[in-house]
C-alpha positions in Angstrom: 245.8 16.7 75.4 248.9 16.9 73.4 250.2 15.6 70.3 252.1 12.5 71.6 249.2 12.0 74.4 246.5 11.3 71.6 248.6 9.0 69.9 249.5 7.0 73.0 245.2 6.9 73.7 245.3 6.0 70.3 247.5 3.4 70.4 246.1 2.3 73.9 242.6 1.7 72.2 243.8 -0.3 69.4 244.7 -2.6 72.0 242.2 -2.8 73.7 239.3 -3.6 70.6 242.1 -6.0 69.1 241.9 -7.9 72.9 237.8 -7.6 72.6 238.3 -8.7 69.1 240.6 -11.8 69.8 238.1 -12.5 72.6 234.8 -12.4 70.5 236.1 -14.1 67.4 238.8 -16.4 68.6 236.6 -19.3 69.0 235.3 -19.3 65.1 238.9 -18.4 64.1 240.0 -21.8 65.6 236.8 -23.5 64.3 237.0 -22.8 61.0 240.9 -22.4 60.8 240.8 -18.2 59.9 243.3 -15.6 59.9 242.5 -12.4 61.5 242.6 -10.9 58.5 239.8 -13.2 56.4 237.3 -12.6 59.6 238.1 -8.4 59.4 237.3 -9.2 55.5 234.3 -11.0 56.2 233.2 -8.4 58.8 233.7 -6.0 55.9 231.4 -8.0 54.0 228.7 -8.4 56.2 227.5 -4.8 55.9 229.3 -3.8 52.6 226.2 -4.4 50.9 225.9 -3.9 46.6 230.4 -3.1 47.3 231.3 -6.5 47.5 233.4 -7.1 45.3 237.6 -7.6 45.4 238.2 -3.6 44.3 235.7 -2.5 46.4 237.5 -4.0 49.6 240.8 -2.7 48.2 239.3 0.6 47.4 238.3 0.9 51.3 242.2 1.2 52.2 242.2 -1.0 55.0 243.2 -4.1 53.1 245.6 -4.5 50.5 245.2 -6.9 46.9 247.5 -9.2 48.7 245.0 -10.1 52.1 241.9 -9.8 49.5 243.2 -12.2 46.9 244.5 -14.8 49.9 241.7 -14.3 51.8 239.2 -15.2 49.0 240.9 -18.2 47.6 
């Protein structure tokens, strides 16, 4: 498999989970009025354990001070 086909199958199975994701989550996301982003955050905090806190969701790369701060306001 080449370059360009791994990032298609890449691209192909980020898809997919966000589809699985949408599907799983879309019902609490309407009940409790979330954003994609806050429930990723919460997911993050369900197993983050003592790293918790607003740096240590930063420091993990995947969300930025921006999503953090909005999300836990």
């Amino acid at each position: 498999m080449d370059g360009r086909e791994r990032r298609v199958e890449i691209f192909l199975n980020c898809v997919i989970f966000r589809k699985l994701f949408d599907k799983e989550y879309g019902p609490i996301r309407k009940k409790y009025n979330l954003c994609r982003i806050d429930l990723q955050i919460l997911t993050y905090l369900e197993s983050a354990g003592e790293y918790n806190t607003s740096k240590n969701i930063v420091d993990t790369g995947f969300f930025t001070k921006g999503h953090v701060s909005q999300s836990l306001t």
